[in-house]
C-alpha positions as CSV (number, residue, x, y, z in Angstrom):
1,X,18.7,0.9,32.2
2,X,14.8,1.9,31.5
3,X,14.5,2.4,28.0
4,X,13.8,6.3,26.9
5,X,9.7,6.9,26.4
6,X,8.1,7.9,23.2
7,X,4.6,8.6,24.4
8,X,1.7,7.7,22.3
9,X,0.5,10.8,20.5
10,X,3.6,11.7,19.6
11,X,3.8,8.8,18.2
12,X,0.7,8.7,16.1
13,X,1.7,11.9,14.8
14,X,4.9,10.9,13.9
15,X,3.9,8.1,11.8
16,X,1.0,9.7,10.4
17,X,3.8,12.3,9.4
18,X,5.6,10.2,7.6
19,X,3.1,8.9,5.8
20,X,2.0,12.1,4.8
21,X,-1.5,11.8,6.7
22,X,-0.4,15.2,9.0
23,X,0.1,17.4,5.7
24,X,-2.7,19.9,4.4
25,X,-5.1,18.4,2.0
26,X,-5.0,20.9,-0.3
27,X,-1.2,21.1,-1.8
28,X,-0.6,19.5,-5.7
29,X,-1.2,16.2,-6.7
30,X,0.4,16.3,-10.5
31,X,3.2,15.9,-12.2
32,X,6.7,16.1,-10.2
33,X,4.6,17.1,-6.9
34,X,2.5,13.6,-7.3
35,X,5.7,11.5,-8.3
36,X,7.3,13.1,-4.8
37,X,4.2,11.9,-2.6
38,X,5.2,8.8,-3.9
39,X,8.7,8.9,-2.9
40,X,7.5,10.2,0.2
41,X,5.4,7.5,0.7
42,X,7.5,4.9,-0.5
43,X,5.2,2.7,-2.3
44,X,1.4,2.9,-3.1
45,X,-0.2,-0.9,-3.2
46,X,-2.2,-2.1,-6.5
47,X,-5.4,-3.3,-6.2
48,X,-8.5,-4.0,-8.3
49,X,-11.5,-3.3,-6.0
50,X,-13.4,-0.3,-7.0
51,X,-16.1,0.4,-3.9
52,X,-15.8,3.5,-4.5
53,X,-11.9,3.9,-6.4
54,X,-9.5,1.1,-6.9
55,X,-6.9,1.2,-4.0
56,X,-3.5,3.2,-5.2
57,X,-6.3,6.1,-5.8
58,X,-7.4,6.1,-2.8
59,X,-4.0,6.4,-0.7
60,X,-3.2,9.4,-3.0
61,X,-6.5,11.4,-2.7
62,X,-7.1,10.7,1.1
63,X,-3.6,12.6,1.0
64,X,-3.7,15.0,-1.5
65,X,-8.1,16.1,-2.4
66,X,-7.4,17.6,-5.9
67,X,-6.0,14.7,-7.2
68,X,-7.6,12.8,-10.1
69,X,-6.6,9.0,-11.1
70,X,-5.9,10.1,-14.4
71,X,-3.1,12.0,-13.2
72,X,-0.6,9.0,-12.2
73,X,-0.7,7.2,-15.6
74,X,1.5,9.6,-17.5
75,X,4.1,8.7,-13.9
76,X,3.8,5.2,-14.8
77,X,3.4,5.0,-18.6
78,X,5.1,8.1,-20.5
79,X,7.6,9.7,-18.0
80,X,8.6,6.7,-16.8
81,X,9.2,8.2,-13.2
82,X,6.8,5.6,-11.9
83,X,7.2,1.5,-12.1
84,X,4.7,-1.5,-10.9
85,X,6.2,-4.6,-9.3
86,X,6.1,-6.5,-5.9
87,X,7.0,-5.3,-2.6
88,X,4.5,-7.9,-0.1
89,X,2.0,-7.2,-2.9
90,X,1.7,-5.6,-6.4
91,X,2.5,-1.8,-6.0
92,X,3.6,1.2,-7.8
93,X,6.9,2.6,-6.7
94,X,9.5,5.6,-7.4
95,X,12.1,3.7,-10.0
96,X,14.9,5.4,-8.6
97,X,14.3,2.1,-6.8
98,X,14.7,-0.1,-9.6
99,X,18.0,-1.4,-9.1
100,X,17.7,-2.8,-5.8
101,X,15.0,-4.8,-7.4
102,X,17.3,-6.8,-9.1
103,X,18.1,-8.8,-6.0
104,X,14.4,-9.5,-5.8
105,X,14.2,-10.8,-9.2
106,X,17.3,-13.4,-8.2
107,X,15.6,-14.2,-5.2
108,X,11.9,-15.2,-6.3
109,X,13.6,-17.2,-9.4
110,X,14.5,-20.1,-6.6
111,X,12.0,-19.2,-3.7
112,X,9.1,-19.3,-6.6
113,X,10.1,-22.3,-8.6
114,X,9.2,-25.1,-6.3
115,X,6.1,-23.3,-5.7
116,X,4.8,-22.2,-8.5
117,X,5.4,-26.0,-9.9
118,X,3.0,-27.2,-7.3
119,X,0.5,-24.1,-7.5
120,X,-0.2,-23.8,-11.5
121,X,-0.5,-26.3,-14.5
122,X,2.5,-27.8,-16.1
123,X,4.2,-26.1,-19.6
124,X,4.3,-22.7,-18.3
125,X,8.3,-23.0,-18.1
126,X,8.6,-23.9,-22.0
127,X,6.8,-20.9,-23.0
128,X,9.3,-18.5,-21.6
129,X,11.5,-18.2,-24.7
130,X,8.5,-18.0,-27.1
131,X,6.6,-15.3,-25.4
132,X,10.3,-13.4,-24.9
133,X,10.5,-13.4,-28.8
134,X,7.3,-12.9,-29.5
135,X,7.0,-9.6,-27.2
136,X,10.9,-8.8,-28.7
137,X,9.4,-8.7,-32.2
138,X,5.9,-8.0,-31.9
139,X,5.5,-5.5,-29.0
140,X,3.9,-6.0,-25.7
141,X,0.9,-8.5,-25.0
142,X,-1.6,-9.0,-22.3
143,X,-2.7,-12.6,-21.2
144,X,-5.4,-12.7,-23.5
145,X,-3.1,-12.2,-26.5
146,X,-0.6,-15.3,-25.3
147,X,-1.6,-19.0,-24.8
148,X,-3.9,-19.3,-28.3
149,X,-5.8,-22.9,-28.0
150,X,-4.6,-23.3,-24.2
151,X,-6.8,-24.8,-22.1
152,X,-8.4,-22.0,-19.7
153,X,-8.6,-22.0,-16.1
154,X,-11.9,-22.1,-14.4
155,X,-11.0,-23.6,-10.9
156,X,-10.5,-19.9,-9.5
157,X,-8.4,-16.9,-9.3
158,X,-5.0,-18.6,-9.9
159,X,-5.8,-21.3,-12.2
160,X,-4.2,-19.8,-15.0
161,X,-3.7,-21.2,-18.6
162,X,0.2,-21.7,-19.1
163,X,1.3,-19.0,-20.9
164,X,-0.2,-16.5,-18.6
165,X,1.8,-18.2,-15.9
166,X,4.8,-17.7,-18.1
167,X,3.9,-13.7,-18.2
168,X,4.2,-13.3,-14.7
169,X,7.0,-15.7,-13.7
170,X,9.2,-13.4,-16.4
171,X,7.6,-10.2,-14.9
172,X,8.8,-11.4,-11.2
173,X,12.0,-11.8,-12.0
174,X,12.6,-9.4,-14.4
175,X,13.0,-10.4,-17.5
176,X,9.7,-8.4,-18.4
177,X,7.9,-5.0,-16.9
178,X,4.6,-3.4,-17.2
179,X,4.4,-1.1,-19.6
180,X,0.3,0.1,-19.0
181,X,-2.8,-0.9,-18.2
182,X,-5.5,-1.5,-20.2
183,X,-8.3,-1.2,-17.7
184,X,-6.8,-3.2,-15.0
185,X,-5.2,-5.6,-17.8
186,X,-1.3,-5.9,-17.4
187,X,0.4,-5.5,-20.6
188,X,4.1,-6.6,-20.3
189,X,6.9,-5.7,-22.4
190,X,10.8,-6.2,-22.3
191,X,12.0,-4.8,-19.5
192,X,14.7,-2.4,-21.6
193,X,12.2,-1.2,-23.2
194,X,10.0,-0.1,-19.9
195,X,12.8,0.9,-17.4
196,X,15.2,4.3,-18.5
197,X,18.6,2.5,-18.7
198,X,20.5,4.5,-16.1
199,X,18.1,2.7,-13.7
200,X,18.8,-1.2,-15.5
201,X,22.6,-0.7,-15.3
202,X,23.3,0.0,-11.8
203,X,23.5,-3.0,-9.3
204,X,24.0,-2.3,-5.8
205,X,25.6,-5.4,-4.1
206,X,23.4,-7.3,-1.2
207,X,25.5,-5.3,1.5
208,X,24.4,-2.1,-0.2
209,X,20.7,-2.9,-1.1
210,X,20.0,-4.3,2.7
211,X,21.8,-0.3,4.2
212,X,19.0,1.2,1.4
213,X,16.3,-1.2,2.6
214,X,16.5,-0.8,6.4
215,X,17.5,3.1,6.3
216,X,14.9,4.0,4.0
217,X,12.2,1.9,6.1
218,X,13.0,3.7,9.1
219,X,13.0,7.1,7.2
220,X,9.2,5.5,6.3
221,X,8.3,4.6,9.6
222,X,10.0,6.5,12.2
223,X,10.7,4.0,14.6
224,X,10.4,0.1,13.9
225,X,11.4,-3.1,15.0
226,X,13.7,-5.7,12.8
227,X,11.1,-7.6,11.9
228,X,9.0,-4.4,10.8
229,X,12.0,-3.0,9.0
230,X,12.2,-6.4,6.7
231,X,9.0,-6.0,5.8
232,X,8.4,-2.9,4.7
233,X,10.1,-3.7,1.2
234,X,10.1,-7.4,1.5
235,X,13.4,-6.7,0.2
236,X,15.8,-8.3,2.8
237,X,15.6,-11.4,5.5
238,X,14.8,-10.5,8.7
239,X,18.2,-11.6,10.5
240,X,19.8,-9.2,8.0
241,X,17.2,-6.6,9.3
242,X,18.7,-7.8,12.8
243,X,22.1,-7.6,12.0
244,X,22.3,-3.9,10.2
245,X,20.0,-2.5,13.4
246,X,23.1,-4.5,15.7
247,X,25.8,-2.6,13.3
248,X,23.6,0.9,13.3
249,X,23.6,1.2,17.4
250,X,27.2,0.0,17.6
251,X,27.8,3.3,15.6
252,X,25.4,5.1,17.4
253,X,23.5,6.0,14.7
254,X,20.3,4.2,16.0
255,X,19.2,4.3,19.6
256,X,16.7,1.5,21.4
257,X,13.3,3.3,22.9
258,X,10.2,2.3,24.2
259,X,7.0,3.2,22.0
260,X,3.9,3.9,24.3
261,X,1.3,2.1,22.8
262,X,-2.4,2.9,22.8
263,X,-3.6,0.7,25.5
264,X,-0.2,2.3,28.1
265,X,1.6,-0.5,27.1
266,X,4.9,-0.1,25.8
267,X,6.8,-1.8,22.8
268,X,10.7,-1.7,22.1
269,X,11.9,-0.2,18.5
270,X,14.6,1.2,16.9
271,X,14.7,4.6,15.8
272,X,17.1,8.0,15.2
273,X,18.6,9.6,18.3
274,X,16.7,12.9,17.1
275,X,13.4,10.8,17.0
276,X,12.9,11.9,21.2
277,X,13.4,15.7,20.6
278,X,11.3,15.8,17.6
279,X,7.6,17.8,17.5
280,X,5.4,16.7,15.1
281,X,3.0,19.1,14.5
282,X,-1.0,17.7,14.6
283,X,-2.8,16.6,12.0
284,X,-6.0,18.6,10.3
285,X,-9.2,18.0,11.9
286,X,-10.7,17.0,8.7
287,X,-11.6,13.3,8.6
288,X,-10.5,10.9,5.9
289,X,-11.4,7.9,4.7
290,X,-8.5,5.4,3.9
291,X,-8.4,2.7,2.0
292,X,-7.8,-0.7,3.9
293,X,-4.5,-1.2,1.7
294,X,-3.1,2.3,3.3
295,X,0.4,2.0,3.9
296,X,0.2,3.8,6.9
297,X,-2.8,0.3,7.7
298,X,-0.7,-2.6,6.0
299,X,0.7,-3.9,9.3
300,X,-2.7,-4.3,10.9
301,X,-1.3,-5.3,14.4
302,X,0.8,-1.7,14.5
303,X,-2.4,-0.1,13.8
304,X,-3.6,-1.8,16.7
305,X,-0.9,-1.0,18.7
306,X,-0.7,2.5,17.9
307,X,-4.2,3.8,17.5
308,X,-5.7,1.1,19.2
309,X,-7.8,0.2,15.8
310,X,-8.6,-3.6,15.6
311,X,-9.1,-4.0,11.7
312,X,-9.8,-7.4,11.7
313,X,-12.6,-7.6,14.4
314,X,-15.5,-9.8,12.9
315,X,-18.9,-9.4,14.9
316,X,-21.4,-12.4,14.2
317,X,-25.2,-11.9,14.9
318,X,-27.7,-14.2,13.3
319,X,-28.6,-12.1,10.7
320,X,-25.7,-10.8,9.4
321,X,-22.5,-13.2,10.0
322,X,-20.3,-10.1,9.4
323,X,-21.3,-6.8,10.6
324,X,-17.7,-5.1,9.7
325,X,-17.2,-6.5,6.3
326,X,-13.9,-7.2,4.8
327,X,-14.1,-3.6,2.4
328,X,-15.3,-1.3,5.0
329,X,-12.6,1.8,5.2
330,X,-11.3,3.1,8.2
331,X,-12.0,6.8,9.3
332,X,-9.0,9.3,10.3
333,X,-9.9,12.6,12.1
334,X,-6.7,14.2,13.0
335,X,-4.3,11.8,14.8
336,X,-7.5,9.2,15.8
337,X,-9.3,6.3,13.7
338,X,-12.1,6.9,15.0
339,X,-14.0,4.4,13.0
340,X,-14.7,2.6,9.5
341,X,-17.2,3.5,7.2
342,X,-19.3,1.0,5.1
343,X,-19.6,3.1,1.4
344,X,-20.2,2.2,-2.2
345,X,-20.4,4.4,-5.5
346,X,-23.1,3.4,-7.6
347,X,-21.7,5.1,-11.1
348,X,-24.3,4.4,-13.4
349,X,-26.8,6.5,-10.6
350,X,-23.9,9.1,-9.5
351,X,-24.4,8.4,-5.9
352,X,-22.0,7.9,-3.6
353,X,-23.9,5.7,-0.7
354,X,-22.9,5.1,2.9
355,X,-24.7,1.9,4.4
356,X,-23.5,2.5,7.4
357,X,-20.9,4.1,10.0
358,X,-19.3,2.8,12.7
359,X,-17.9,5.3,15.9
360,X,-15.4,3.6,17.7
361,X,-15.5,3.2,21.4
362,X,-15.8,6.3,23.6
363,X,-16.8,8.5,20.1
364,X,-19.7,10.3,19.5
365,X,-22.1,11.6,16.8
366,X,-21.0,15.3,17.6
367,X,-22.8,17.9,14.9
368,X,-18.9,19.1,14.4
369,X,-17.6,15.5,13.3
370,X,-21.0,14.8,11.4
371,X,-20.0,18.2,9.6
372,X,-16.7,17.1,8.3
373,X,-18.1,13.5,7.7
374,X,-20.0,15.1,5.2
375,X,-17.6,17.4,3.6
376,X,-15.3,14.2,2.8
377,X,-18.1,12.4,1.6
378,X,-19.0,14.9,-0.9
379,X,-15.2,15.3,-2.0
380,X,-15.5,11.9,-2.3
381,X,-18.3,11.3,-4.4
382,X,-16.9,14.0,-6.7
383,X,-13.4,12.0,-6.9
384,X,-15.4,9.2,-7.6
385,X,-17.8,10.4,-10.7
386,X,-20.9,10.0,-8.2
387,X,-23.1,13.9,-8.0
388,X,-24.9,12.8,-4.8
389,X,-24.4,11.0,-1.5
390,X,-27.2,9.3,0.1
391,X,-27.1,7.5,3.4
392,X,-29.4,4.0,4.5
393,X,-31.5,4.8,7.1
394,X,-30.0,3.4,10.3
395,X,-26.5,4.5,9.0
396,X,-24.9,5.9,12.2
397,X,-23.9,2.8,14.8
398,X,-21.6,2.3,17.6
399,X,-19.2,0.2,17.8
400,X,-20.9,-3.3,18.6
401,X,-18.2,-4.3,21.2
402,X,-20.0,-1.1,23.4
């Protein structure tokens, strides 16, 4: 039998539902209202570029306009409703989710140790129980405060003097947490002093933790394949992924269906029986710029697939060997990307400035889209401390593969 259709723009506007891309720009970003984006979300990702905001800001204000970056730290550092640690890279999640994390710790302490004995320099493993006392009777430390008279790296990113190492092998599996930020310096403490203890005591069993991973993925996504459900969370193998969506349909609780992609194509996913009968309603016209570490953008080949977006195209002329650069953010404008923008804040100035803009195929410079271009550019520069946006002559292009 044919599998049942969902057609493409439903599709986009289901996902961009979920992701809360389809809401109204203008509800609260603060307090309990931000920690519930997050929820919603499921995880926001960590990173230290700052073009124009460092990542986890982005994702929140291309969802919510009135929100400020100073409003997540009391989340993560004083309510304690927030908590930093891996999912398929650093991110900030709800720590209701906490326990299932446990798992995670067990499973990194053997996938890690071969590794990480080949990646970093020896003597990180005999400073565990000296920086766990230390931090147990002197408070927390960053890596600067550990590993006095150490040698220091200087062969890259990763080359890491030994106690550092230490500091992250205990924060990745457990034994410590990250209590703030200082800048965008970790600084670790115990872990019973960071997580609220209801969330430390409870352990799910493996059964229970891959039902919460796989349901709550598919509550994320709306319709996913195995392999898409696993990595969501990186929290469970794939053939357990496999095996719950084989239990799930025997109970008729999931159904298989055929997701229309972009291109007419179709692609086969699992999903809730309701999932056909459901009507999304469609996005706001306004545009919005996402960060490249979007949730809603992680899994760059569903992008593709659904919106027909290909982040990673690199165009190579002879002057330029990469016309879409690797921090260029994509451009939303209601249920379409409809292309990426090339943008910088230049703080000490106050001026936001856009080098260039890129229309996807079959787009055009219309005076309407050029308005709302510029009415997210100037919320933007305000998020991001700039006064003024100025553009580089040349600034509007078409996509080069016209």
């Amino acid at each position: 039998m044919a599998l049942p259709v969902l057609p493409n723009p439903t599709a986009r506007r289901i996902f961009l539902a979920r992701h809360a891309l389809a809401d109204a720009a203008a509800l609260p970003a603060k307090g309990a209202a931000l920690a519930a984006l997050i929820d919603r979300i499921g995880f926001v990702q960590v990173d230290s570029i700052t073009t124009v905001e460092r990542a986890h800001h982005m994702i929140l204000f291309a969802r919510r306009q009135s929100y400020k970056p100073e409003y997540l730290k009391p989340l993560l550092e004083t309510n304690r409703a927030l908590f930093e640690h891996w999912t398929h890279d650093a991110s900030i999640l709800p720590v209701a989710l906490f326990p299932h994390w446990q798992h995670r710790f067990a499973r990194d302490g053997h996938r890690l140790a071969d590794n990480w004995r080949s990646w970093f320099r020896d003597g990180y493993e005999a400073k565990f129980d000296e920086i766990l006392r230390r931090i147990s009777d002197e408070g927390p430390v960053t890596s600067t405060d550990v590993g006095v008279g150490e040698a220091r790296g200087k062969g890259g990113w990763w080359d890491w003097h030994p106690s550092k190492t230490a500091l992250e092998w205990l924060w990745r599996t457990g034994a410590l947490s990250i209590t703030r930020r200082d800048g965008f310096q970790k600084v670790y403490d115990l872990t019973e002093r960071v997580i609220p203890e209801c969330h430390r005591t409870a352990t799910p069993s493996l059964d229970e933790t891959t039902n919460w991973a796989c349901t709550s993925a598919l509550n994320h996504l709306g319709f996913a394949s195995p392999t898409e459900l696993a990595a969501y969370w990186n929290a469970v193998p794939i053939a357990d992924a496999r095996a719950w969506c084989r239990t799930e349909l025997a109970r008729q609780t999931l159904i298989e269906i055929a997701v229309q992609n972009a291109d007419g194509t179709s692609r086969a996913a699992y999903t809730r029986p309701d999932i056909l009968t459901e009507t999304p309603s469609n996005p706001p016209t306004r545009l919005r710029i996402l960060s490249p570490f979007d949730p809603a953008l992680r899994d760059r080949n569903r992008a593709e697939r659904l919106f027909g977006f290909k982040y990673r195209i690199e165009v190579f002329v002879p002057e330029a060997k990469r016309i879409y650069g690797y921090y260029v953010f994509p451009v939303l404008e209601a249920a379409h990307l409809i292309g990426r923008i090339d943008v910088k804040a230049f703080r000490d100035r106050r001026v936001l400035r856009v080098r260039a803009f890129w229309l996807e195929t079959g787009m055009q410079f219309t005076l309407g889209r050029l308005a709302r271009l510029e009415a997210e550019l100037n919320r933007m520069a305000r998020f991001s401390g700039c006064t003024s946006v100025e553009f580089d002559e040349g600034w509007q292009r078409t996509d080069l593969r016209q």
